[in-house]
N, C-alpha and C positions, 0 to 999 in steps of 0.2 A: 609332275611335269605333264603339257598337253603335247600334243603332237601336231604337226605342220599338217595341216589341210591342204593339200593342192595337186591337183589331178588333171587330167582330160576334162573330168567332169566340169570343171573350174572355167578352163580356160572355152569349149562349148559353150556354156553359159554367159561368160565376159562376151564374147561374141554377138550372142543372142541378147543380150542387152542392148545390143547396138541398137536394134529392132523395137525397143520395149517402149512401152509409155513413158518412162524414166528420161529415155532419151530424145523425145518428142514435144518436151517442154519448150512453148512459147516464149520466149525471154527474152530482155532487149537486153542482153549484154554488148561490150565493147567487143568490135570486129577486130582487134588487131591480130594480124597475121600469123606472126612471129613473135614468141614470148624469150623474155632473157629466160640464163639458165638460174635457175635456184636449186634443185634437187634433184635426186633421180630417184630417191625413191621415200614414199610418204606412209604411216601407220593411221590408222582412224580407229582411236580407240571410244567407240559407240557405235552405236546398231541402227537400225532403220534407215525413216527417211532422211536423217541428216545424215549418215553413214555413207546415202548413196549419191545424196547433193555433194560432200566433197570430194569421192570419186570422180563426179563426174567433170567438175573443173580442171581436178588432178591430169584426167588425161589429156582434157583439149591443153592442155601445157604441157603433156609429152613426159608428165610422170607417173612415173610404178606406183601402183596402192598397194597396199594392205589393209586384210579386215582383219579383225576378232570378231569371237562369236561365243559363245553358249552353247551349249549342245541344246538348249531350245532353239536356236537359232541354226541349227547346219545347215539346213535350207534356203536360208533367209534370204532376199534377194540383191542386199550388200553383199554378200559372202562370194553369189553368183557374177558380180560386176566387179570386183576385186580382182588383182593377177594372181593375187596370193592372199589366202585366209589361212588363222590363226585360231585356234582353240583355246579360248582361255578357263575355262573352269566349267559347272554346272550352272542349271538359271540362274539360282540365286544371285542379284548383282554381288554382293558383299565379295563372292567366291569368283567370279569375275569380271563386269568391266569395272567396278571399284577397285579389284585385286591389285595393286600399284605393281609389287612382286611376280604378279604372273601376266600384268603387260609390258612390263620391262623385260621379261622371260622372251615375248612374243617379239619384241624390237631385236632382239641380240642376236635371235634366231635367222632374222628375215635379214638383217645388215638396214634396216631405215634411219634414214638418214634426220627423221623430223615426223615428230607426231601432231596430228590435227586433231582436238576432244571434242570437235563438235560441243552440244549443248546439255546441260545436265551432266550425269555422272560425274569424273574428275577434272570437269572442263574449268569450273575456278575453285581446285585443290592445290593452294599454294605447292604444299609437300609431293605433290605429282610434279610441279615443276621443276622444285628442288633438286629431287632424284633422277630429272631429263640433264639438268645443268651437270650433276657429276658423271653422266655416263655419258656428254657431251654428245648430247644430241636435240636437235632443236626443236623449243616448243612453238607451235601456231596459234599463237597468242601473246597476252602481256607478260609481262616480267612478276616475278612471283610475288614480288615488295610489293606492287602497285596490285596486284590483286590481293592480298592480302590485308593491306591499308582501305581497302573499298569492298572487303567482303562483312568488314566489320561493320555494321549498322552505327554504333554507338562511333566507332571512331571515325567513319566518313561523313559523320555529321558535323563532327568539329573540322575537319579538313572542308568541307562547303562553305563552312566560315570563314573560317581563315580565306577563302579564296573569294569569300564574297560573293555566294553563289542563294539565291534565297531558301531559307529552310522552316518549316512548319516550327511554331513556337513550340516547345517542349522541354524537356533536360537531355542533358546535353552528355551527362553520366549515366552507371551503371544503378539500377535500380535494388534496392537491397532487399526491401521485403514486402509487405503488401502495405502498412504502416507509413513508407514511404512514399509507396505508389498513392497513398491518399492524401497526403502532405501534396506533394507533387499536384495532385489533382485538382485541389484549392488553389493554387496559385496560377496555373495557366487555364483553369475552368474545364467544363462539363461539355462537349462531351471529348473523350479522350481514349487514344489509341492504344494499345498494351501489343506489344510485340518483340518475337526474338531477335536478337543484336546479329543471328547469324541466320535468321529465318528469310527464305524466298519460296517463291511457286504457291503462294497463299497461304505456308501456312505458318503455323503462329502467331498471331494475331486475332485479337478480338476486338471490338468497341465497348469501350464502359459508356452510360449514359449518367451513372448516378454509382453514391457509393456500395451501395449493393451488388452493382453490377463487376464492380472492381473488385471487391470482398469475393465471389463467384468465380472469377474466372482470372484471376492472378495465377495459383498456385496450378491451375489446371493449361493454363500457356505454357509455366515455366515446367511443367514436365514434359508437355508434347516437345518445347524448342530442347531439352537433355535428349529426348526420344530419339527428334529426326536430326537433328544437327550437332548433338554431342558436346552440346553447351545452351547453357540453361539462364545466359545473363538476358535480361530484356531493358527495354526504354519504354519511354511514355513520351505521346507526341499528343498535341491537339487533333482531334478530329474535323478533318475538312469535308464539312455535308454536302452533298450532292455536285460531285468533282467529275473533272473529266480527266483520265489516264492519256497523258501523252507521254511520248518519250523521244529522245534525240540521237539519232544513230551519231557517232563518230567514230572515225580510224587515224590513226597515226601511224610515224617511220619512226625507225631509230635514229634518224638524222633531226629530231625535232618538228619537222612537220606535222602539223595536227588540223584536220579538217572536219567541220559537222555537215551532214546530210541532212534533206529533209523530214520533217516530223513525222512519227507514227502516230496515230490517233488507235488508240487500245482499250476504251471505255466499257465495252459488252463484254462483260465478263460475267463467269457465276464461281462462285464461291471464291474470288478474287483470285482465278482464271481465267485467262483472257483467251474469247470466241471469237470473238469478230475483230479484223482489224482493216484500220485505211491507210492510205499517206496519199495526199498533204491530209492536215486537219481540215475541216470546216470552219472550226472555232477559233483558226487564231488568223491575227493578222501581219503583215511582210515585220513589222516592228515588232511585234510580241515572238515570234520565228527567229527573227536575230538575236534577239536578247536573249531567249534559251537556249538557243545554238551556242552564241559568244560567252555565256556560262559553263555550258558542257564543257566548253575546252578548256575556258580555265581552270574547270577544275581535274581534269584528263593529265593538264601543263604541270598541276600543283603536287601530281604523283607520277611524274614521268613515264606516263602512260603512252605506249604504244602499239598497234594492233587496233583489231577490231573490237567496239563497248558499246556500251549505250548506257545514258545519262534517263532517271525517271522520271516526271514530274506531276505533280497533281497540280490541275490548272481548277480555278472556280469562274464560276457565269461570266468575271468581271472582266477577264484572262489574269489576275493574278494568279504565278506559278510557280511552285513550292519544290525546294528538291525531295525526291521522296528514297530512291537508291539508286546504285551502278553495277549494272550488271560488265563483268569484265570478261565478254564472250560472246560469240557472233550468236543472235538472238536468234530465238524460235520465228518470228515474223519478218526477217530479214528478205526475203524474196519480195516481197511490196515494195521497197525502198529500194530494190535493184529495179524492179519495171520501169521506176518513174526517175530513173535518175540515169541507166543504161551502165552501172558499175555493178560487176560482178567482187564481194566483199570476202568470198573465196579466197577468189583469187589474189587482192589486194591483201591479206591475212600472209600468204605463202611468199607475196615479194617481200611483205616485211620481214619475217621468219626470216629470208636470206639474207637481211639486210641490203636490200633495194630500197629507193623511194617509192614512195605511193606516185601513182602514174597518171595523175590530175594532183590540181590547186582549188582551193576555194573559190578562184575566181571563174572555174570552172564545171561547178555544181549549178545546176539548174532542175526547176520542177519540168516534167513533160505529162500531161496527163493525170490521171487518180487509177488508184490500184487497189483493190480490198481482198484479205484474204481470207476464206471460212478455213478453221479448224474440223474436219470429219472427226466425229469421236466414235468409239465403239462404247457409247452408252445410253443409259436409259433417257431421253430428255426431257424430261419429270421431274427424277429424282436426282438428275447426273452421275446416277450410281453405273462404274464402269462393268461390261459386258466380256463376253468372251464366246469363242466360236470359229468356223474356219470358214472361210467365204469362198461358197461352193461356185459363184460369178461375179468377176470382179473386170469390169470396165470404165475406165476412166474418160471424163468428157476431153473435148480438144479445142482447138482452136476450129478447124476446117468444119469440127460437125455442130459449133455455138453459133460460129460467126454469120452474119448474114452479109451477101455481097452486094444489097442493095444499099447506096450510099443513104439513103432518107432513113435506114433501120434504125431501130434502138442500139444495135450492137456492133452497127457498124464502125468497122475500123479496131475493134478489142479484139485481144490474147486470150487466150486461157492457158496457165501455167499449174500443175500438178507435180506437187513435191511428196512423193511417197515412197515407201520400201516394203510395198506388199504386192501382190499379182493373186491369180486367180489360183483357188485354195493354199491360199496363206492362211495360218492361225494365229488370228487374236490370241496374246497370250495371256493368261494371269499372274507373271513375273513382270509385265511392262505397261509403262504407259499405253492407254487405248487406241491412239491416234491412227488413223484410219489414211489420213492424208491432208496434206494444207493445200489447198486449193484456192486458187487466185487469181486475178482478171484484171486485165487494163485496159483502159480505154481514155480514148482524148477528155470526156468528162465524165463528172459522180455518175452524171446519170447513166452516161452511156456503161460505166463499169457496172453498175447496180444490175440494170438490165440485161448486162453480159454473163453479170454470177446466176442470174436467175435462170436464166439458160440452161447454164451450165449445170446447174445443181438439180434442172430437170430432166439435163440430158445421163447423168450419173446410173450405174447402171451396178449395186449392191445387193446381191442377192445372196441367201444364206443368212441375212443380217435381216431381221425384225423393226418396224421403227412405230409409233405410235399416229400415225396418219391417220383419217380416213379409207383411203383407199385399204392399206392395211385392215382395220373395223373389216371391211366390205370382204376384203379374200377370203379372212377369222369365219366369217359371219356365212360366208357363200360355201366356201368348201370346209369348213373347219380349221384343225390347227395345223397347219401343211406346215410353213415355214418357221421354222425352227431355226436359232443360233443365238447371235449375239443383235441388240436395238443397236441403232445409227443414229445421229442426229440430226439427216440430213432436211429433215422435215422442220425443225426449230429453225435451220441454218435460211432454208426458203422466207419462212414469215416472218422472219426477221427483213427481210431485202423490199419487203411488201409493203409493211410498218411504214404507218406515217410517221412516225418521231423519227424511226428511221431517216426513211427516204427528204426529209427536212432538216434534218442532221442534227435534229434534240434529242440529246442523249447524254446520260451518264453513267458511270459508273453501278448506278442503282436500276438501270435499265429493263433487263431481265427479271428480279425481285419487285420491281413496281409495275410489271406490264403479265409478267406469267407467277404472280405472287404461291401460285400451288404448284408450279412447275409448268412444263408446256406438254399441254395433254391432247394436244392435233389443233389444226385450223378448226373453224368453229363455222360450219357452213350453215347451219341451220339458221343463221342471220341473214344470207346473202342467197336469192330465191335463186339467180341465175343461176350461180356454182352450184347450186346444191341440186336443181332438175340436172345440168350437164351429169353431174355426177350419179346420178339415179340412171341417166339412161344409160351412164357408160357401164354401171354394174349389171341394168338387163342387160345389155345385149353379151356381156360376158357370160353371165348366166345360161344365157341362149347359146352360145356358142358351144359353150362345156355342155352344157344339156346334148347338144345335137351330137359333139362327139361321143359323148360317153353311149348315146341312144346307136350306133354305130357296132358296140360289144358289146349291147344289154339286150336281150329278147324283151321287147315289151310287148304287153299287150295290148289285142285289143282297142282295150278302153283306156289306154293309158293317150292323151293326144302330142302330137307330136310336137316338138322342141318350139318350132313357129308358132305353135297355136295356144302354145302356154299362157299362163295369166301371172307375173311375180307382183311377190307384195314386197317394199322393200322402206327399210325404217330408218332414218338418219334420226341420231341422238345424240345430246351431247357428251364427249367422252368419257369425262367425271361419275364415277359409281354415285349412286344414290343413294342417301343415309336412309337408316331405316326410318319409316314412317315419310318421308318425302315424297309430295306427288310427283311424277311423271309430267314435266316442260320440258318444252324447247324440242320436241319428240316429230317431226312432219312425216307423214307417210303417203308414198302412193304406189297409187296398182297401176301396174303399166303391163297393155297385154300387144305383144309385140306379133303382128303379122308379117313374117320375114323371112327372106330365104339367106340360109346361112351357109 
């Protein structure tokens, strides 16, 4: 048994959240004044930033939270914006937020009236809903049938059918052994997808090109899908070469009402994780929007689906759009589709839970603007091998310090909205996902949001955290190894925004892999004379600076001249080690002898 968390300390903090960046999010939610009643009091069984995003709806509707927590987590600053937290186990998930047993412990304890899973952990575990139904208490989401019928890979492909919803040519059953998987592979052709029937978050799944490739990596899927998902059956799809990742939010009532939102555009991905994301698409048009929309729901209709989901689809160059799965759970990217739409999907989650209707109609949804959000990871962005560390300064951009009030800006008239659950010395942990914060921007257009992220992503202020920059190169290089912690990716999340394919809106899914094929090892200044002098001089004169301070506590002599009168020599190279025997290109240097008062 854990014991009830809740103190002074608690309730100071809930307080002091008022204050926090957390609650200084940009947001075009719905104004209404007055919310009906649905609960008085809510569980959120998950951590971080989505931990702290359903609190924070929770209260502007006048209900009690509850966290859990980890004893990694006692700190956390979900635990802090809660009225009441809950101790459920040690890091390990398995021993807590998976514990179904010791968060039902934490519901019994507290009197919650209804639990919200947020995303990941038990948030589409039929049997967690199961066991909310006999302690009769309600879950903030769909019904366990209709998650269950849609967590199956293999079986929501035959339900897309039936409901006539388009699907990637493939089989349609459970694959038996790699024999089959090669029978199979002859008949709908080369090249061909191998993945788990219960696999999501990228993994499981491979591409075969040829039989070889299928002979390789059959038996090595169908242990990772036993590994991470605890079932080992997989399918085979055709592979759809150079796609684009859209998907279609919808929410539904229990009275039948079912309504889609507008599209996500989810393409920048790496390792079939998704980095970057927008809404609306670029790529698609008001006709090809309706048709995946009016699909999502029939097939939402076709399992009695109600709450908040989202429908996947792989679209090619032509817009032909394939269904690809159903997540039955308010998405990790859902904050872009509330900017441009002014519905908070929180909140629309907790009227259905009470069995309210949803508080708009279809005829009611409209696009306002474009919204994109970067993913902050706490990893290498190279290798996307995830980091760890504790972030010795941690300031989050704003709206007030991106925006510019001249109306002729770039940025004029854009948001910036920060969804995170960490603050200044928070630790990256090594029991969870790295994610640093989803970070998001709107504005009346792509462009104007583009130039709003870039802002933002400059104004970002992560220290304690390593990234592979230049500027970085330069501190390395100037003072040695001073910072120390965990790499960020804020620097990939920039040159992406810069990106012609980008900024013209050519992209896919292979984006990443075809543009940073080695990984992203810093912007590459040595091509571009302008940035790369700015950049040189900005390193003198920091040079100079520290020179002059440090000449303040150092007796020098003599002959040593003083800070101003210095002469640096300074080398931009490009990032990439050199094999051995490789000349030395791409190398520019100069001597810059700075006469200056500092």
């Amino acid at each position: 048994m854990y014991a009830i968390f809740r103190s002074g300390r608690v309730a100071a903090a809930a307080a002091a959240a008022r204050t926090s960046p957390l609650s200084r999010m940009s947001v075009r939610f719905s104004s209404t004044a007055e919310y009906p009643k649905t609960f008085d009091k809510i569980l959120i069984a998950n951590r971080g930033e989505i931990a702290c995003r359903v609190i924070r709806t929770a209260k502007k509707m006048g209900i009690k939270t509850v966290a859990v927590y980890s004893t990694a987590d006692a700190n956390a600053v979900h635990v802090q914006m809660a009225d009441e937290a809950v101790l459920v186990g040690p890091p390990p998930t398995a021993q807590s937020y998976l514990s179904i047993p010791n968060i039902l412990d934490a519901i019994k304890k507290t009197g919650a009236q209804a639990v919200h899973p947020g995303y990941g952990f038990l948030s589409e575990n039929a049997h967690f809903v199961e066991a909310l139904d006999k302690a009769n208490v309600a879950f903030i989401g769909p019904a366990s049938q209709s998650m269950a019928m849609m967590g199956d890979k293999i079986q929501s492909k035959v339900i897309a059918n039936e409901a006539k919803v388009n699907t990637i040519p493939g089989y349609s059953g459970e694959v038996r052994d790699v024999d089959h998987a090669l029978e199979i592979a002859k008949q709908i052709e080369y090249p061909i997808m191998i993945k788990a029937s219960a696999g999501g978050g990228g993994k499981g799944m491979r591409v075969a090109w040829n039989e070889k490739e299928v002979r390789e990596n059959f038996d090595l899927i169908k242990s990772e899908a036993k590994a991470s998902f605890g079932d080992d059956r997989l399918l085979i799809e055709r592979f759809v070469d150079n796609p684009r990742h859209i998907e279609i939010q919808i929410v539904g009532d229990k009275l039948g009402n079912l309504v889609y939102l507008p599209e996500r555009e989810c393409s920048i991905q790496r390792r079939n994780q998704k980095v970057i994301e927008e809404a609306p698409s670029v790529h698609l048009d008001e006709a090809t929007r309706r048709a995946m929309g009016e699909q999502a729901v029939a097939l939402a209709k076709r399992v009695g689906y109600y709450s908040a989901g989202t429908v996947e689809f792989l679209v090619d160059p032509r817009r032909n759009f394939f269904f690809l799965e159903m997540n039955t759970r308010l998405q990790v990217e859902h904050p872009i589709t509330e900017l441009i739409t002014g519905y908070d999907l929180v909140e629309q989650m907790i009227r259905v839970a009470a069995g309210l209707p949803l508080s708009f109609e279809q005829k009611d949804v409209k696009i306002h603007g474009h919204a994109i959000e970067s993913r902050v990871y706490a990893e290498d962005p190279e290798k996307y091998l995830p980091s760890i560390g504790t972030l010795a300064r941690y300031i989050e951009p704003t709206t007030q310090g991106v925006v510019s009030t001249r109306a002729d800006a770039p940025t004029a008239g854009g948001l910036v909205r920060c969804d995170s659950g960490i603050e200044e010395g928070s630790e990256i942990s090594i029991y969870y996902d790295p994610m640093i914060c989803k970070l998001s921007t709107w504005a009346p257009t792509r462009q104007g949001s583009i130039a709003t992220m870039e802002r933002a992503l400059d104004a970002y202020v992560i220290k304690g955290v390593t990234h592979n920059g230049l500027i970085a190169t330069m501190e390395r290089a100037l003072d040695g190894p001073v910072i120390k912690g965990v790499t960020h990716n804020v620097p990939l999340l920039r040159e992406v925004m810069t990106h012609p394919r980008f900024v013209k809106g050519d992209i896919s899914t292979k984006f990443l892999p075809e543009e940073y094929p080695n990984g992203f090892l810093g912007h590459d200044v040595t091509k571009d004379a302008a940035s790369r002098d700015q950049l040189l001089a900005v390193a003198a004169v920091v040079q100079a600076v520290r020179a002059a301070r440090a000449a303040e506590f150092t007796n020098y002599s003599a002959a040593t001249p003083a800070a101003e009168e210095q002469t640096y020599v300074l080398t931009v190279a490009p990032a990439r080690k050199k094999r051995a025997g490789e000349a030395t290109t791409g190398e520019v240097t100069r001597t810059v002898k700075r006469d200056m008062k500092v």
